[in-house]
C-alpha positions, 0 to 999 in steps of 0.5 A, a space after each residue: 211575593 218572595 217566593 215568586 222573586 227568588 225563585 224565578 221560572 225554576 229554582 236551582 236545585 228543584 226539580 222539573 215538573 213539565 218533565 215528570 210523570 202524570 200524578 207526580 208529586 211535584 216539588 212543594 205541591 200539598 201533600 199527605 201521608 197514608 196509614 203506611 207512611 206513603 206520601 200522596 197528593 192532597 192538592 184541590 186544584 185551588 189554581 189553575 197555575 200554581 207556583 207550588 205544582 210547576 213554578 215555571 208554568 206559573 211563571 210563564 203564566 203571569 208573567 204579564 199579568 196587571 201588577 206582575 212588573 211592581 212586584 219585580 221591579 218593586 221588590 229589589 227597591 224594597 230590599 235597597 230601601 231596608 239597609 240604605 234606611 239605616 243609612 239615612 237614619 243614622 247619616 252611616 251604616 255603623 248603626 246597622 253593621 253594629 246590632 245596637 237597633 235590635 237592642 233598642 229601649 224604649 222603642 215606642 217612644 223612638 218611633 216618634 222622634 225623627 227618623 231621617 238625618 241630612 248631611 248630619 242635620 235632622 230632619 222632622 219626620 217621625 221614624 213612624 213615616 221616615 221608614 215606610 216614606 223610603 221604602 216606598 220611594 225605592 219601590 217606586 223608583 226602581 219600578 220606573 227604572 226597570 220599566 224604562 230600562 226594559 222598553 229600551 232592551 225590548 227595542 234592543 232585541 228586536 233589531 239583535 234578535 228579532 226571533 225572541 219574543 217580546 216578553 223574552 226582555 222582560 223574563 231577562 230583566 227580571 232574571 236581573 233583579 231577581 240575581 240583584 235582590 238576593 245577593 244584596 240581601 244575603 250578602 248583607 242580611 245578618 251583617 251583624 252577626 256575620 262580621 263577628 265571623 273570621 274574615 276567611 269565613 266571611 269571603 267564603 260566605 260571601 262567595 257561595 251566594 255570587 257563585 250560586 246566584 250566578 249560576 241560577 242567573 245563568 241556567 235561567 237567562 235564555 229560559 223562554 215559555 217556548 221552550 218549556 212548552 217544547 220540553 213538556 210535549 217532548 216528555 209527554 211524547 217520549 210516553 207515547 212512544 213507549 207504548 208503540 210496538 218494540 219491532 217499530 222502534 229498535 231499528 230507529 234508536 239503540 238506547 233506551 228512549 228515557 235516554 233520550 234528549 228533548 231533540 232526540 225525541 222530536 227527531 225519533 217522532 219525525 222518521 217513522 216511518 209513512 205507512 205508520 201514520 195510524 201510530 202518528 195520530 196515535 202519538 199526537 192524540 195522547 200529547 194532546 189529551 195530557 197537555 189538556 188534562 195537565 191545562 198546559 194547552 186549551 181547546 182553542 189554543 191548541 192548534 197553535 201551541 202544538 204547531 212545532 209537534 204537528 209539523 214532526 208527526 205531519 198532522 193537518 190542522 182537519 185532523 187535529 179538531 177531529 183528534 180533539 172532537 174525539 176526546 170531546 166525546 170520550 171525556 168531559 173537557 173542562 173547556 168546550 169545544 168550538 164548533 167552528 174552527 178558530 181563525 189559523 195564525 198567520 204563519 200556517 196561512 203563509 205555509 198554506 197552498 191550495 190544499 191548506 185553503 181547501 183544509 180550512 174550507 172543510 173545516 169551517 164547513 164542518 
């Protein structure tokens, strides 16, 4: 749970899995040594979407999953309860910034006497209940703020941004508790032994964690599961387009294409040139083969995931299923194919004219 909470979509130093080659050793995937010392994967495929392989992935994936809200929302009540509890057992936080609690006696026996003081008065709950008492009720209250406060930001977006997609509110919201969390806990975590540092240390401790969190705060905050998508076909792309002929690519770019931006690419794939739509279909089918292998994208999703790089390399919707027909044939899918074409999204039915309801005939027929 912490891992997810600090971490995010991305770390801010990690690396990019979506971007990295096929049978890459990705950030902090299980791995082994081989008898000469050469790391290689030990990973099992134990999940379909593991924070270990690609954490953004995996943060896109659960990111509305039952209980994914408690633990955000949850977590940062829980790290308020810790350090306010030492206020609201000792009525000041000089019990805390002093270190005698880690030096205690008679522990045991202390967890039976009462474990919460009011406005300097007692109160007759045993530390044993007061403790999980109020970091329970901080968990609990910070739920129900973060969920108010994101219903509201959702109603916000819709009339400031009505492109962004609705779970683009929550991503933003918990960016916010995630920056919140760890700063109150780094800052005052080990506040003990930190305040026997010199003052000018203690600033520039202080100062590190904003300034990276802030960072980390900044480069995540317009992160949205589109454009991961759109940067992971970008690179899968970028692949395919290596392997096409050198005569067909170097009037188009004057650099190496791993020089390329994500953009670049699309760009690239868009203006080749008509009389190599062979070489496009070429292109759309290795995308849509990695993006099946690496589960980005599933047979009966596809069609609409992959809409962005259909529109650049001009594939109809009849040749993406006879694309994916082939590579039902050629390999064993861990998803089978259907044999009736999925409904199209609403938007391509709109872009559609007669020839688009004549391609969706044909396709139910087949």
């Amino acid at each position: 749970m912490v891992k997810t909470e600090f971490t995010g979509p991305r770390g801010l130093l990690g690396s990019q899995a979506n971007t990295s080659g096929p049978k890459s050793l990705n950030q902090s995937m299980c791995r082994t040594s081989d008898a000469v010392c050469n790391e290689k994967s030990a990973c099992i495929s134990c999940k379909t979407s593991c924070m270990d392989i690609d954490s953004e992935k995996a943060y896109w994936d659960y990111l509305q999953k039952p209980g994914r809200r408690l633990v955000q929302y949850g977590y940062l009540g829980l790290v308020m309860g810790y350090f306010l509890y030492y206020w609201f057992y000792a009525g000041n936080f000089d019990y805390y910034f002093s270190g005698v609690w880690s030096h205690e006696s008679a522990t045991l026996e202390n967890l039976w006497k009462p474990g919460l003081y009011w406005f300097g008065s007692a109160v007759p709950i045993p530390k044993l209940v007061a403790s999980p008492l109020v970091l329970a009720g901080f968990a609990i209250a910070t739920f129900y703020f973060g969920i108010q406060l994101e219903k509201r930001y959702r109603g916000f977006l819709k009339q400031d941004s009505p492109h962004l997609g609705p779970e683009q509110s929550q991503h933003r919201l918990f960016s916010i508790c995630t920056f919140l969390a760890f700063n109150i806990f780094f800052i005052y975590g080990g506040r003990p032994e930190i305040n026997n540092w010199p003052l000018a240390l203690q600033f520039g401790f202080q100062a590190t964690i904003a300034c990276l969190s802030a960072i980390w705060l900044y480069r995540t905050w317009k992160r949205s599961p589109e454009q991961y998508l759109r940067e992971s076909l970008a690179d899968k792309l970028k692949r395919q387009l290596a392997k096409l002929p050198a005569e067909l690519l170097t009037p188009l770019v004057s650099c190496s294409i791993d020089q390329l931006s994500a953009d670049e690419i699309y760009v690239l794939a868009k203006t080749l040139p008509h009389t190599a739509q062979y070489d496009r279909k070429k292109l759309y089918k290795g995308v849509l083969q990695e993006t099946l292998d690496t589960e980005q994208v599933n047979s009966s999703n596809s069609l609409m995931r992959l809409h962005y790089l259909q529109q650049q390399l001009e594939i109809t919707p009849q040749q993406h299923y006879e694309l994916l027909a082939e590579l039902n044939a050629a390999t064993v899918l861990q998803q089978p194919i259907h044999p009736i074409a999925p409904p199209l999204p609403r938007t391509l039915l709109r872009q559609g004219s007669t020839h688009q309801r004549t391609i969706m005939r044909g396709e139910k027929e087949f």
